[in-house]
C-alpha positions as CSV (number, residue, x, y, z in Angstrom):
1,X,89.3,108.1,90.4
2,X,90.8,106.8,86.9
3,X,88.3,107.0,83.8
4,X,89.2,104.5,80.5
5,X,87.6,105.2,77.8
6,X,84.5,106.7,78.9
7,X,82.9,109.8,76.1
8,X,83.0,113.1,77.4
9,X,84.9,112.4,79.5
10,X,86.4,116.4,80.6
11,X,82.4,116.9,80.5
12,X,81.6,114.7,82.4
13,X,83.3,116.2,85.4
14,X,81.4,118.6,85.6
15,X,78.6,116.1,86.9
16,X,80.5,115.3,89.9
17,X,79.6,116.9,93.2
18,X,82.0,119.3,95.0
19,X,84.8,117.4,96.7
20,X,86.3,115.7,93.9
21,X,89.8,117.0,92.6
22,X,90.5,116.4,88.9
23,X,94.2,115.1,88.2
24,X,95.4,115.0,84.3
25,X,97.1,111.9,82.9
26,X,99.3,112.9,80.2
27,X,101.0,109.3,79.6
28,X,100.2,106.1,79.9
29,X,103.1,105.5,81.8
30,X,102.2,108.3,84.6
31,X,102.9,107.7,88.0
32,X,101.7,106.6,90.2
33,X,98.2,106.4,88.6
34,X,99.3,103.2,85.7
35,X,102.1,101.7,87.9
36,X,101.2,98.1,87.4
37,X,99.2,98.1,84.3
38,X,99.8,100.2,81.3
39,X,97.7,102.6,78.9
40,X,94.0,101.9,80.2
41,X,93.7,105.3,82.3
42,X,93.0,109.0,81.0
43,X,92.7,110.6,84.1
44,X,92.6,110.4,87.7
45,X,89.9,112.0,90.4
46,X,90.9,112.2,94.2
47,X,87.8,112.6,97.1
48,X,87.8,114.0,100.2
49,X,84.8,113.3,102.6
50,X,82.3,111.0,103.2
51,X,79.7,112.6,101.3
52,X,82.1,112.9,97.9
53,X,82.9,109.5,98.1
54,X,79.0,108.6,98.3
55,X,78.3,111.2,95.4
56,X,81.1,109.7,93.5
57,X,79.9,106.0,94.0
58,X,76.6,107.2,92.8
59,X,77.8,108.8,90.0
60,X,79.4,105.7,88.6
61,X,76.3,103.5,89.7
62,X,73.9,105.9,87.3
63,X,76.6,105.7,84.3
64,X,77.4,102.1,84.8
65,X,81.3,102.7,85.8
66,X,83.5,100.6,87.8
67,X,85.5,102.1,90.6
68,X,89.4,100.9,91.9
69,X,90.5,102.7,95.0
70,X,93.5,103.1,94.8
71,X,96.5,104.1,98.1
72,X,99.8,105.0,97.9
73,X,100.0,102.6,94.8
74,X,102.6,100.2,96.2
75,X,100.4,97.7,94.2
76,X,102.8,94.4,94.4
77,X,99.6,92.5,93.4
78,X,98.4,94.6,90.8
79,X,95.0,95.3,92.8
80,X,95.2,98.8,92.5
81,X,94.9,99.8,89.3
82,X,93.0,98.9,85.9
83,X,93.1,95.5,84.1
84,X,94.3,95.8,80.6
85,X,91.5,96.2,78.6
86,X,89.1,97.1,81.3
87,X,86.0,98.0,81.1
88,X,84.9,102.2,81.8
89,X,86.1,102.8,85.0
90,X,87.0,105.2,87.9
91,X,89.7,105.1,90.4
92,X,89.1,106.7,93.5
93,X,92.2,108.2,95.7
94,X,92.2,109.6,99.0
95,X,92.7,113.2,99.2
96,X,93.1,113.6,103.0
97,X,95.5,112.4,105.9
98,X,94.3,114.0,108.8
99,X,96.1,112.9,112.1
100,X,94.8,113.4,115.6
101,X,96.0,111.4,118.3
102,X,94.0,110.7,121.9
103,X,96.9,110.5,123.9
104,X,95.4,109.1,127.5
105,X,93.8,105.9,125.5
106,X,97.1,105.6,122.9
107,X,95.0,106.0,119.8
108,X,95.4,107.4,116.8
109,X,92.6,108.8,113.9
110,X,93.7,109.1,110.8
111,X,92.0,109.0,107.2
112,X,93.2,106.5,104.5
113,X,95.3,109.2,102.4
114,X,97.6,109.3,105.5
115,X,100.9,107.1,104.6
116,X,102.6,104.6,107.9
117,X,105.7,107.2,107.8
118,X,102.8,109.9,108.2
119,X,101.6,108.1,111.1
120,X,104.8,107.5,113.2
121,X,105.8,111.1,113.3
122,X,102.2,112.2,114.4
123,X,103.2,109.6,117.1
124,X,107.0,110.6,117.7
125,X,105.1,114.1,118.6
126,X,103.6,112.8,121.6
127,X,106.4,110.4,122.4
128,X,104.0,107.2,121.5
129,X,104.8,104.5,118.4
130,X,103.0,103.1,115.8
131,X,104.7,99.8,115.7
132,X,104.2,98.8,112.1
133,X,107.2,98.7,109.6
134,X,107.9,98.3,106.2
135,X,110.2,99.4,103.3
136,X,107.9,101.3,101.5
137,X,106.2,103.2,104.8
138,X,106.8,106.7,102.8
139,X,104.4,106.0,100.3
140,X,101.7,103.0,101.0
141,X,98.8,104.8,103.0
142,X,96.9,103.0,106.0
143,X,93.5,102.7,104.0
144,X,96.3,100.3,101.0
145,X,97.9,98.4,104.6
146,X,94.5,97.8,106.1
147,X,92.7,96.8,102.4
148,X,95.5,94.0,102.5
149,X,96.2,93.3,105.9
150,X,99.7,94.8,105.4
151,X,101.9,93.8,108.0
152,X,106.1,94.4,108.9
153,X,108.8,93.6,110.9
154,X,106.9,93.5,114.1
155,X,103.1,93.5,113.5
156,X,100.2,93.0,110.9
157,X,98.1,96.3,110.8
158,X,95.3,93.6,111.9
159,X,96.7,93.4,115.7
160,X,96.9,97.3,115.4
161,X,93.3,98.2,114.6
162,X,90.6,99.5,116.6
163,X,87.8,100.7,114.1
164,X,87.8,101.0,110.2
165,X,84.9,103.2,108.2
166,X,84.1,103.7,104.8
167,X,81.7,103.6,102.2
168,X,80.7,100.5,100.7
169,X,79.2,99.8,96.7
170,X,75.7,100.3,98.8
171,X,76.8,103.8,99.7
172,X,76.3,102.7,103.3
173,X,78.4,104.3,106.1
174,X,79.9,101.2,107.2
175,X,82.0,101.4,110.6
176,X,83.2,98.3,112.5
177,X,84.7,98.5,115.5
178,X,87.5,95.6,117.1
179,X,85.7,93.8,119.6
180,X,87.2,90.6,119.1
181,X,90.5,89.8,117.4
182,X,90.4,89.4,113.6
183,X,91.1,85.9,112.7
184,X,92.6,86.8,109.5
185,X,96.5,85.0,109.3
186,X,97.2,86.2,105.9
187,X,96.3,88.7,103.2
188,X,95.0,86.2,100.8
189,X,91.1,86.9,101.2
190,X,89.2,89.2,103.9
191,X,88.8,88.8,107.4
192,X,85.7,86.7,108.3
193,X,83.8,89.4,110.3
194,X,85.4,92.2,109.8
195,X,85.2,93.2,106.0
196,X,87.1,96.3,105.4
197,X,90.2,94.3,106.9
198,X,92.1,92.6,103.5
199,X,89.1,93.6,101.9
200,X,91.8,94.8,98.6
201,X,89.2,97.2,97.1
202,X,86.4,94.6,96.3
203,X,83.6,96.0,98.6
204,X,83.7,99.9,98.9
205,X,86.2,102.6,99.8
206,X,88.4,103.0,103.3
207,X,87.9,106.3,104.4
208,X,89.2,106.6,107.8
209,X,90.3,104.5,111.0
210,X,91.5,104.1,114.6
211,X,95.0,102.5,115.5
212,X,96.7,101.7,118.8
213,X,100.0,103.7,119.7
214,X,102.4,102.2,122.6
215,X,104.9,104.0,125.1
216,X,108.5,103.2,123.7
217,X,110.3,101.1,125.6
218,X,112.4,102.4,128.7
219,X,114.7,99.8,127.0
220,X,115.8,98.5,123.6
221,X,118.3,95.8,122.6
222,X,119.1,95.0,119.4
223,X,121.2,92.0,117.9
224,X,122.6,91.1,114.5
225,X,123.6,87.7,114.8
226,X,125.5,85.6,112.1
227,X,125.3,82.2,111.5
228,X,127.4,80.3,109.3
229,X,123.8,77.6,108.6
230,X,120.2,78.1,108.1
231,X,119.5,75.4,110.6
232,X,121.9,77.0,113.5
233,X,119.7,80.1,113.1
234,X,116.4,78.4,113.4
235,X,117.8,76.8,116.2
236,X,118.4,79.8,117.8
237,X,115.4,81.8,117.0
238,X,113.7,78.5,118.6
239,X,115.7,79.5,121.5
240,X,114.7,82.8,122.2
241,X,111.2,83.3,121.5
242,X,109.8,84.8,124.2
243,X,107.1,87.9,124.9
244,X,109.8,90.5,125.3
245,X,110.8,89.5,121.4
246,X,109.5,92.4,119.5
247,X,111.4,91.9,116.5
248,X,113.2,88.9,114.2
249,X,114.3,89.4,110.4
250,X,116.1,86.1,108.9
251,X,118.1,87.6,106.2
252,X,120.4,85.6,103.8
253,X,123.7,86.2,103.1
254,X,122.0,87.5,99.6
255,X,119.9,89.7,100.7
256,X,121.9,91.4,103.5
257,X,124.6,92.0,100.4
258,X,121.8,93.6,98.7
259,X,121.5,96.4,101.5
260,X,125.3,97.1,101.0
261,X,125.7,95.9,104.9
262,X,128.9,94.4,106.1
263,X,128.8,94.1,110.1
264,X,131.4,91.4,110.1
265,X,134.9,90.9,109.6
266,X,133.9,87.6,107.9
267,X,130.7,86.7,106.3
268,X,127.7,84.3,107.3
269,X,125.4,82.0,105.4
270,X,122.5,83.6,107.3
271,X,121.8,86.6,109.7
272,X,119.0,87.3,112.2
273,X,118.3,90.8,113.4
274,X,116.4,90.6,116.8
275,X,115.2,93.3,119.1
276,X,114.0,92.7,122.5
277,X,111.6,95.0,124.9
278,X,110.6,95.3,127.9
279,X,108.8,98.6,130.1
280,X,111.4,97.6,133.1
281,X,115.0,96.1,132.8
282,X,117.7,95.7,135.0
283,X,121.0,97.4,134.5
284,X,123.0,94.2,133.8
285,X,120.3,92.6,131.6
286,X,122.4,93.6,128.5
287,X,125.4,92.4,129.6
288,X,123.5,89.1,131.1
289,X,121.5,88.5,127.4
290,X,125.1,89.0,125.6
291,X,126.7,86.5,127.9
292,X,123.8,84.1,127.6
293,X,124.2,84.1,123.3
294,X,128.2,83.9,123.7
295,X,128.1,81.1,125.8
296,X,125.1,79.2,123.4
297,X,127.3,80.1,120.7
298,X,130.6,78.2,122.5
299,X,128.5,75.1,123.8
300,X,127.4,73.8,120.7
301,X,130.6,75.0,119.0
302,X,128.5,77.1,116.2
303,X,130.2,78.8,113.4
304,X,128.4,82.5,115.0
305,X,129.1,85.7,115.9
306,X,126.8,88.7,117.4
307,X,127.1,92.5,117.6
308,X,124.2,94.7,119.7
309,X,123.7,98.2,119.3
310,X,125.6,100.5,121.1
311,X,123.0,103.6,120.2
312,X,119.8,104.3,118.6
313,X,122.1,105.9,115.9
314,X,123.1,101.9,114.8
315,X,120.1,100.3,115.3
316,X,118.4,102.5,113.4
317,X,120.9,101.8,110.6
318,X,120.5,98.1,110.9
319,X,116.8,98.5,110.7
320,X,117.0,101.1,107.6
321,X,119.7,98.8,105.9
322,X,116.5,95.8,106.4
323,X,113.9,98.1,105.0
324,X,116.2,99.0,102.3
325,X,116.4,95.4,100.7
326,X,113.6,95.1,98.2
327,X,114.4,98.3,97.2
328,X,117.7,97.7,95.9
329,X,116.8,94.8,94.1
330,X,114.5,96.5,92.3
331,X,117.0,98.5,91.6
332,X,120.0,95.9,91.1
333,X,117.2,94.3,88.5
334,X,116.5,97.5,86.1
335,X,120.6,98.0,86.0
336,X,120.8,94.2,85.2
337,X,118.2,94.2,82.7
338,X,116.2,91.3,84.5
339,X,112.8,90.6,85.9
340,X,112.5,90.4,89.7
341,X,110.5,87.8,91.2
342,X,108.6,88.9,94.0
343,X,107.0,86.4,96.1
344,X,105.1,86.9,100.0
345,X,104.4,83.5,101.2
346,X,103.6,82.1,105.0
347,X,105.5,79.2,105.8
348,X,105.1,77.1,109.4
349,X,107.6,77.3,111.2
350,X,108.9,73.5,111.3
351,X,108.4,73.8,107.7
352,X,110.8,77.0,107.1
353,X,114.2,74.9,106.8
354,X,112.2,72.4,104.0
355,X,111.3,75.4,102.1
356,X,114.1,77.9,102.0
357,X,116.6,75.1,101.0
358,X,114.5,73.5,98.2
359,X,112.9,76.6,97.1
360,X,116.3,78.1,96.5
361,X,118.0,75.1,95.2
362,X,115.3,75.1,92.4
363,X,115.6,78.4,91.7
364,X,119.1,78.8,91.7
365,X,119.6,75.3,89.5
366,X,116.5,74.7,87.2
367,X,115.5,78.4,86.5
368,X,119.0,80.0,86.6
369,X,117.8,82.5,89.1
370,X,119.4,84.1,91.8
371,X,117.4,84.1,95.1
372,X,118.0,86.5,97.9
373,X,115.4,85.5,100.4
374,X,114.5,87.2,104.2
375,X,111.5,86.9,106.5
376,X,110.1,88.3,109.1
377,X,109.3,85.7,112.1
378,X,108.2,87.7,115.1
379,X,104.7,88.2,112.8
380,X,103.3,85.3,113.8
381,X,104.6,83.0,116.9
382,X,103.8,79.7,114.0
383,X,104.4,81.3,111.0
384,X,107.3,82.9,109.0
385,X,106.6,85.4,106.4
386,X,109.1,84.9,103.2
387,X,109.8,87.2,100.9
388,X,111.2,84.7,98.1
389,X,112.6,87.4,95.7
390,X,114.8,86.3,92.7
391,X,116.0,88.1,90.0
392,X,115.5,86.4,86.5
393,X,116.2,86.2,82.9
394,X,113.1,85.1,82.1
395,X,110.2,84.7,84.2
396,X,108.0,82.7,81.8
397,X,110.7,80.5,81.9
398,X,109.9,76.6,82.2
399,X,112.1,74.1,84.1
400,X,113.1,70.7,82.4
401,X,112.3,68.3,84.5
402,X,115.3,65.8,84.0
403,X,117.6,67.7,85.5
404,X,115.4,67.4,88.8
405,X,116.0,63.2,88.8
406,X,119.4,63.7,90.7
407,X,117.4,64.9,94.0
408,X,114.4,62.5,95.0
409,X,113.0,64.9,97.2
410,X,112.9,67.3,94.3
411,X,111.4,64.7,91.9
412,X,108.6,63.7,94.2
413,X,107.9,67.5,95.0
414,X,108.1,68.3,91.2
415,X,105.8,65.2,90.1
416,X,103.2,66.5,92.2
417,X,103.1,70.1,91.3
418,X,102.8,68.6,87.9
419,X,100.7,71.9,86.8
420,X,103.3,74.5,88.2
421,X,105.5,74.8,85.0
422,X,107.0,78.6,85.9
423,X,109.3,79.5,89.2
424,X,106.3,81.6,90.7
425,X,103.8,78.7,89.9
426,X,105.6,75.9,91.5
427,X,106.9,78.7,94.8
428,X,103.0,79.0,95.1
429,X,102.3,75.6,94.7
430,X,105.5,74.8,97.1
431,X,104.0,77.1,100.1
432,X,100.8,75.3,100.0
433,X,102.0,71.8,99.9
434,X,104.0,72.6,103.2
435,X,100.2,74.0,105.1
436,X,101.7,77.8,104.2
437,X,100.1,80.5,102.1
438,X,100.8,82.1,98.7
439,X,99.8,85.4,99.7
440,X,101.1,86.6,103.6
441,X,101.0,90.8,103.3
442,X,100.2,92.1,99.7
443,X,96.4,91.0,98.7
444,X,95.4,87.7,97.7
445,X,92.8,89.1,95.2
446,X,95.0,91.2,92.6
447,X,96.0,89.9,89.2
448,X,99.0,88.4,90.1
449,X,97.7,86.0,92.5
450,X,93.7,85.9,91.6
451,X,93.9,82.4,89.8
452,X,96.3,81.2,93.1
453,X,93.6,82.3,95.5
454,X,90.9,80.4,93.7
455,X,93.1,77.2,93.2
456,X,94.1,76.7,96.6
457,X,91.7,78.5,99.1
458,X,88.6,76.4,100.6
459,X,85.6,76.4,99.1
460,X,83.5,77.9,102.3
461,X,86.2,80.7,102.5
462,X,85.4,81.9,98.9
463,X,81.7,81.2,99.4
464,X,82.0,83.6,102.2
465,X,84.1,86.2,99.9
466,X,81.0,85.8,97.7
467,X,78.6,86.7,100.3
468,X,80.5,89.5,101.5
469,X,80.9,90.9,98.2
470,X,76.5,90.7,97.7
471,X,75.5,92.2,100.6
472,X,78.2,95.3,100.5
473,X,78.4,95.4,96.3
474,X,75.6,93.7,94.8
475,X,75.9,95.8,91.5
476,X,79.5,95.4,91.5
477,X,80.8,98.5,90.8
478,X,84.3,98.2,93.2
479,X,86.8,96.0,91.2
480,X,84.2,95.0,88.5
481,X,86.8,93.3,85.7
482,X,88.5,91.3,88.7
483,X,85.4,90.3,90.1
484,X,84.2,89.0,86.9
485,X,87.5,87.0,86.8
486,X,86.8,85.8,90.2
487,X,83.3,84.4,89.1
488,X,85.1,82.8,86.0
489,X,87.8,81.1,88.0
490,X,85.2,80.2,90.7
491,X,82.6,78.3,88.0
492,X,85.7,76.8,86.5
493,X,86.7,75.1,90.0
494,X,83.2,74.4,91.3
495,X,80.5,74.5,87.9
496,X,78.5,76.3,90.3
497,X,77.3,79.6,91.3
């Protein structure tokens, strides 16, 4: 837990119940406790237990303090730690990752602490996978993935799930197990009837859950194809959706140059990375799925080429050079002295071309930005996630709009959006004009995209957020300064409440 300016603090500690483990901030620019946020936290408490986190929550409830829980801090929507400003608060960590893995029903236990990359090799021991990957698996826990519906390159952790269980602002023990599939798309607000899933810290604290586990694959074939248009790629990722498609990544040329990756003599406008499974194969399917591409490739004369994996050695490169790519922009961007631009946004499918073209062009010609966009589009078999990420001068930056008179589509686009005056804002404003979402994997609630959620969301979705936060927080001690936001931007939209 994180205290801001709360008196006594160091005595105040001794208060607390046995379970609690104190951790000193020295600076306000610690890690990994102020990532997002600077100067609001003195020091951080980490729990362990059921009963420490309900001793914890009670604590704060008697001294009137507000509680962030906090994961492995990934924090892309600035959920997970203090608001500038804020008002006395805690913020709670995990202090656990037990493992323990039932391995005639495929299921794994593990508590919140434990991070993705923690989970797969408790897996790998019993020669089971946990099919959910990311770039940043090392260091974001499951109770973070789960609190924002976190999803990767195959899965969202909300087709993985069989029971979540924490404690909510009630100090109830609240278990729900997966009788029914969440509805949830998106990690823009919680799921409908299952609360702790996207729930981003606003109704208690994740303390452990249950996860599925699957047999690898007797057999695994990956493709990188190259494609010298974003259409011919589409086209062929139209092609070959099928069940046995476990995996798709559209990657721009920018982005793959990002991940230092050159698996071509020549270079493409856009790449796919595919992986197909199956539990049973035939010998010559290989050689039958290679022939089948080359001879797409020659009928409609495409400006393609395609490699497949020869070993688990190169496809696990491939997949490692994918998971490496936000990484080195942040990166690139700190050596360049710029701001990256991080968007997550769901886009329909029939709406992907439409968006990735415009949304670049804009980017690229009114904000002076340089996007390097990629997706994954075996999420969802309607959806494509995009992660629009630019890097940028400025990102305050606003566009002139006379520039945007030499493209009509652009103007009508821009005349509409006539509030969106920033890259981000009119990216946003973009995904939901084409049916899509502003917020597809990292939380929907944070700072970043609070005022988004509250602007574009339905009102009976965030009446039902509203409920949900009542019955499991009625004294609002989880993610009291956002909340309070919430209710602001909420009375400001519907002068109701």
């Amino acid at each position: 837990m994180f205290i801001s300016r709360v008196q006594g603090f160091r005595s105040s500690l001794q208060t607390i119940k046995r379970g609690s483990r104190y951790i000193s901030v020295k600076s306000s620019n610690d890690k990994p406790y102020n990532s997002s946020q600077k100067g609001c936290s003195k020091g951080a408490l980490s729990v362990k237990g059921v009963s420490s986190i309900k001793s914890n929550i009670d604590y704060c409830y008697q001294h009137n303090l507000s509680v962030i829980p906090q994961g492995g801090n990934t924090n892309l929507v600035e959920s997970a730690t203090p608001v500038q400003h804020s008002s006395p608060l805690y913020l709670m960590g995990q202090d656990s990752s037990d493992l323990s893995v039932d391995v005639k029903n495929k299921v794994i236990t593990a508590d919140a602490g434990a991070t993705i990359l923690d989970i797969q090799q408790k897996a790998q021991d019993y020669n089971l996978r946990f099919d959910l990957d990311f770039g940043s698996k090392g260091t974001a826990t499951i109770g973070g993935a789960l609190a924002t519906n976190a999803g990767g390159m195959r899965n969202r952790i909300s087709d993985l799930v069989v029971s979540m269980a924490g404690v909510t602002g009630n100090q109830d023990y609240l278990q729900q197990n997966i009788t029914e599939r969440p509805t949830i798309k998106n990690s823009v607000l919680p799921d409908k009837q299952y609360s702790w899933l996207g729930s981003q810290g606003y109704f208690g604290f994740i303390h452990h859950c249950q996860l599925l586990l699957k047999e690898p694959s007797q057999q695994e074939i990956t493709l990188l194809l190259g494609f010298g248009s974003l259409s011919d790629s589409l086209r062929w990722l139209g092609r070959i959706r099928q069940p046995s498609l476990s995996l798709a990544e559209l990657i721009s040329k920018q982005a793959l140059s990002a991940a230092e990756l050159r698996p071509f003599s020549k270079g493409y406008d856009y790449y796919l990375l595919c992986q197909f499974q199956q539990s049973q194969l035939e010998s010559t399917w290989t050689d039958q799925l290679l022939e089948s591409v080359m001879f797409w490739i020659a009928k409609h004369n495409l400006d393609a080429d395609v490699i497949i994996t020869q070993s688990d050695v190169q496809t696990q490169q491939l997949l490692a050079a994918r998971e490496s790519i936000s990484d080195q922009l942040r990166s690139l961007a700190r050596s360049n002295g710029q701001s990256l631009l991080g968007l997550d946004l769901q886009i329909p499918n029939h709406n992907l071309h439409l968006f990735m073209t415009k949304a670049s062009q804009l980017a690229t010609d009114f904000w002076g930005a340089r996007p390097f966009p990629f997706g994954h589009c075996a999420q969802h078999p309607h959806y494509t996630t995009v992660h629009f990420n630019c890097l940028i001068e400025d990102s305050n930056k606003e566009f002139d709009r006379f520039y945007i008179q030499k493209d009509p589509l652009l103007t009508s686009f821009v005349n509409q959006a006539d509030s969106a005056k920033t890259l981000s804002q009119f990216l946003v404003w973009f995904s939901h004009y084409l049916n899509g979402a502003h917020s597809s994997e990292h939380g929907g609630l944070g700072s970043r995209h609070l005022d988004h959620t509250v602007r574009y969301s339905n009102k009976e979705l965030l009446d039902h957020f509203v409920a949900q936060k009542m019955l499991h927080d009625p004294n609002h001690i989880f993610q009291r300064d956002r909340w309070n936001q919430f209710l602001d931007l909420y009375q400001r939209r519907f002068d109701s409440y």
